[in-house]
Structures are given as C-alpha cells and as structure tokens.
C-alpha positions as CSV (number, residue, x, y, z in Angstrom):
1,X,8.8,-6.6,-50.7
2,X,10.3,-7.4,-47.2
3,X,9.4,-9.8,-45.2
4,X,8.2,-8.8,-41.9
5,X,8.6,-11.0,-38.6
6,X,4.9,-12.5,-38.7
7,X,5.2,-13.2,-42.4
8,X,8.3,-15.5,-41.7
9,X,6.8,-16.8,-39.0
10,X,3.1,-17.8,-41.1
11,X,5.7,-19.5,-43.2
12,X,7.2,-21.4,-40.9
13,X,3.5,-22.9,-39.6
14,X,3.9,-25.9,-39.5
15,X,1.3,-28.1,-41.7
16,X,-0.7,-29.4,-38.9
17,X,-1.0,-26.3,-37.3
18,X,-2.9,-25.1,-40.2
19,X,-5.4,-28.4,-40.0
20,X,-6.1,-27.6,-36.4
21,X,-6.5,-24.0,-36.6
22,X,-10.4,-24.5,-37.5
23,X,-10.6,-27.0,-34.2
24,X,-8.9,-24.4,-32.2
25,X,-11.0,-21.4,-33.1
26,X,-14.3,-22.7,-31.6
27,X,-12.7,-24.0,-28.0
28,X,-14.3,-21.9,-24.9
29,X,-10.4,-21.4,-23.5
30,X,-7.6,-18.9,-25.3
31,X,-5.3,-21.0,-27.4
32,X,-2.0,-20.3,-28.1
33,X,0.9,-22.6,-29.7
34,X,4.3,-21.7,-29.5
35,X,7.4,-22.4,-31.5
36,X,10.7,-24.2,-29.7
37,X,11.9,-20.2,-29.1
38,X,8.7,-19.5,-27.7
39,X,7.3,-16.9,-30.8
40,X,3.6,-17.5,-31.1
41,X,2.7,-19.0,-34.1
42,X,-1.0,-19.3,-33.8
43,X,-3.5,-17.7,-30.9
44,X,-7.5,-18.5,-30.9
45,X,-10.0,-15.9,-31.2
46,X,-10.9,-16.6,-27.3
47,X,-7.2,-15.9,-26.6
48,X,-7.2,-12.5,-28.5
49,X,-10.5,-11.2,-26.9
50,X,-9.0,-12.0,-23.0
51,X,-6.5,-10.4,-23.8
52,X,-7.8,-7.2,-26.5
53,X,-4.4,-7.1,-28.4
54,X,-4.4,-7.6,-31.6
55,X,-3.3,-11.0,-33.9
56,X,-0.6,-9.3,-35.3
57,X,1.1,-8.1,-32.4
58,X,1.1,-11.4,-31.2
59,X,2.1,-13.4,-33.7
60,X,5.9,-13.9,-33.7
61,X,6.7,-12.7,-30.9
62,X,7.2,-14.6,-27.3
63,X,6.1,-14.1,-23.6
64,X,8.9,-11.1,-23.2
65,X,7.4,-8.4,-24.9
66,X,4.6,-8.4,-22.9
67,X,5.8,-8.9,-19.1
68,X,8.2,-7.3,-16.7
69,X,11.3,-8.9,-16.0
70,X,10.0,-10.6,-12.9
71,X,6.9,-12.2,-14.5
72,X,9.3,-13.5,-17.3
73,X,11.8,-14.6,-14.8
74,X,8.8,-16.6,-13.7
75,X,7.0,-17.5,-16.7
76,X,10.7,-18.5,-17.8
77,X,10.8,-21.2,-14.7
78,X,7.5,-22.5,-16.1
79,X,8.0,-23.1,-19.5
80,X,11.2,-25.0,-18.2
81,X,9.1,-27.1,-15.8
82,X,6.7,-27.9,-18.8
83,X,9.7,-28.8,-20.9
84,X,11.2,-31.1,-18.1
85,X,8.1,-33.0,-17.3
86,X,6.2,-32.5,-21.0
87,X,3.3,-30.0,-19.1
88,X,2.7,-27.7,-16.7
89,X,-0.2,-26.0,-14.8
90,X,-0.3,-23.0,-13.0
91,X,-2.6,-19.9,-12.2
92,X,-0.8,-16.4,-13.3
93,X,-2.2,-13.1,-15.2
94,X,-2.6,-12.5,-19.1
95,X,-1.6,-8.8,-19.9
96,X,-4.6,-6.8,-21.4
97,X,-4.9,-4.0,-24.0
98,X,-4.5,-0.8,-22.0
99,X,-2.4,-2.2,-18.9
100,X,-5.2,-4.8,-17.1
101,X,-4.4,-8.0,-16.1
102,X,-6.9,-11.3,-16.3
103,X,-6.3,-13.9,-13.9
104,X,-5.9,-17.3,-15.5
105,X,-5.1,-20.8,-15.4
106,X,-1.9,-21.5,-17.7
107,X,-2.2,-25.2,-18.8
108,X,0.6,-26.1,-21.2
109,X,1.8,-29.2,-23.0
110,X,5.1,-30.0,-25.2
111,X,4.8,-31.0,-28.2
112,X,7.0,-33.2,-31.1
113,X,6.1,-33.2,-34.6
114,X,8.7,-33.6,-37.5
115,X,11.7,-33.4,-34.8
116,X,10.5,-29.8,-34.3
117,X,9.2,-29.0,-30.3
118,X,6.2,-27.1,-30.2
119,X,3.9,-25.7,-27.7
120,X,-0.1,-25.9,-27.0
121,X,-1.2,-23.1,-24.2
122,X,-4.3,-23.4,-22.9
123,X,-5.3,-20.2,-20.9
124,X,-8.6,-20.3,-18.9
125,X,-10.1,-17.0,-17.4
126,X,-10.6,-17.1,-13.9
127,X,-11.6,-13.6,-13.2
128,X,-14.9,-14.9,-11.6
129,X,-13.7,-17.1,-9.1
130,X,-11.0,-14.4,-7.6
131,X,-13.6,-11.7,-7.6
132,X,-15.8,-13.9,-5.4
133,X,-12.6,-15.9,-3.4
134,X,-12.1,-11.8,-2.6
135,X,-15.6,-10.9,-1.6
136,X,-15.4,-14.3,0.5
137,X,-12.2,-13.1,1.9
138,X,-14.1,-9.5,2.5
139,X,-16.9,-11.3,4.3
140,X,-14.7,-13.1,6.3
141,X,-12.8,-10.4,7.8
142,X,-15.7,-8.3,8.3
143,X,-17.5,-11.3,10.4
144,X,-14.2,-11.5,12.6
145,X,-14.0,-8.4,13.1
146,X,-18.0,-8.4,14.2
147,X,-17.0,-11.6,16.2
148,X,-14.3,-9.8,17.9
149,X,-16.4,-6.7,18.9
150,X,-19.4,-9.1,20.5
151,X,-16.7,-11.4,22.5
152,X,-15.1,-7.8,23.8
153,X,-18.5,-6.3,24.6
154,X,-19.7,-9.9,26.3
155,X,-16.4,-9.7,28.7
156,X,-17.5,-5.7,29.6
157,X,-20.7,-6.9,30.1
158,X,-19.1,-10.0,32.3
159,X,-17.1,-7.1,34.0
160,X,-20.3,-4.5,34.7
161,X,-22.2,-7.2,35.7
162,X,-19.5,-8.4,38.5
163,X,-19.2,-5.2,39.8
164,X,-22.6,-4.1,40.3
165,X,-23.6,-7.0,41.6
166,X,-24.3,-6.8,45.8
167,X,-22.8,-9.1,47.6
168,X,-25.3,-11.0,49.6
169,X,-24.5,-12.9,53.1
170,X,-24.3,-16.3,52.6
171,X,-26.5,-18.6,54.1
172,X,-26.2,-22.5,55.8
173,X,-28.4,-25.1,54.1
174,X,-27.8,-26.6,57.7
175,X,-30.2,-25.0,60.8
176,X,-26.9,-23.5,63.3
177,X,-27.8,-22.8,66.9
178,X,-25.3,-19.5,66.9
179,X,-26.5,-16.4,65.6
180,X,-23.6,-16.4,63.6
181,X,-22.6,-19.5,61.6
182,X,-19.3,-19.8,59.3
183,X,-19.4,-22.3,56.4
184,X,-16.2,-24.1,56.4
C-alpha cells in the first residue's frame, strides 16, 4: 500500500494538534495550521466551507497550489513578516471552489512546540463589509455626481438671472437740485 502525501502528512500531526482539533472545529473563523514548509496539516470545518474545496485537497499541500504567482509572491512576504515578528494580520482573498474569491482577514501566529515551528491561520470572512464599503462607495459617487449637476445648474441659473435682469437707473438717497445727479 503506498503512502499518499496527506497520509504522511496525518502522520506527521503533531500530538497536540490532534487535542485541539475538537476546540478548533466549533470556532466561528476558518482554521488552518501549517507545518514549518507551509503544507496544511489541519483546516476547520468553517475553513473548508469559505472556501468549498475539499479536506483532502487541502491537506498537505501549501499556499502555492492555489494562487497565482503574484498572490504567492505576496502571501510569501507575509508569512515572512509573521515569522520575523511571531504574527501577522492582513486582509487578502481565499480561493473558492469553481474560481471565486472571499475577502478575508488573514490573522496568523508562529508557533514552537517540540523544536518544530508551526502555524495557526485564522481566516475571517469579510464579504459583508466590502459589499456594503462598495455600495457606500456607489452612494458616494452618485451623490457627487448629483452635487456636481445642482452647483452647475445653480451657476446657469446665476448666469440667466444676470442677464435678464434690466438694468435700472440708480437713484441718490440724497435730494440733488440737478435733474441729473451722479453718485460718486
């Protein structure tokens, strides 16, 4: 019988992982944790359903096969940033079954156990909060815009206004004794 990647990498769980498994199923946020290559050892029910791809095409296999080479050139620069400092945050895209992307908040820590380094990857959907940041930013334009016509038809109506207007002789507040009186 040969051992396929994900089987090697279920052996290589580590024993703590397999006591925290039961804690990390019922969390409201995707879950992963990540070996020091990066292969995913373990990813939460939440994590599998934001992104519809299935356990075992996850498991033991790293951020790579699931990007393009510029969002792993990224994703790269932030797992080293998490490395440097011990965690990072940052707002990116999970890929979905079928080509989608789900905005999310990437939250991830280092971890030591045993003199092995590990990693814990929060992922929190954010799909609401774009949607309506993008209707705001809709809204916004659309009131500019609006804004924009009602200043340019107030300066017509400044303009219409000063041209139909008559001009009408000016008179002096002050009783002259000429017929024709000039204000200086």
């Amino acid at each position: 019988m040969s051992v396929t990647t994900g089987d090697s990498i279920k052996m290589e769980k580590p024993e703590w992982l397999t006591h925290m498994e039961a804690v990390l199923e019922v969390l409201n946020e995707g879950v992963v944790i990540v070996d020091d290559r990066g292969r995913i050892l373990f990813a939460n029910s939440r994590f599998l359903e934001m992104t519809g791809i299935p356990g075992q095409d996850l498991i033991g296999f790293d951020h790579s096969c699931f990007y393009s080479s510029q969002e792993t050139d990224f994703l790269t620069r932030q797992i080293d940033v998490a490395l440097r400092a011990g965690h990072n945050r940052y707002a990116f895209v999970l890929p979905r079954k079928g080509g989608g992307r789900l905005p999310v908040i990437i939250s991830s820590r280092r971890l030591e156990n045993s003199g092995s380094n590990f990693g814990i990857v929060t992922f929190t959907d954010i799909s609401n909060q774009v949607r309506v940041e993008e209707e705001l930013r809709s809204a916004n334009a659309k009131l500019q815009a609006r804004q924009m016509e009602i200043e340019e038809d107030l300066r017509l109506a400044a303009r219409v206004q000063n041209t139909s207007t008559p001009k009408r002789p000016r008179t002096c507040a002050v009783a002259c004794r000429s017929s024709t009186c000039s204000e200086s």
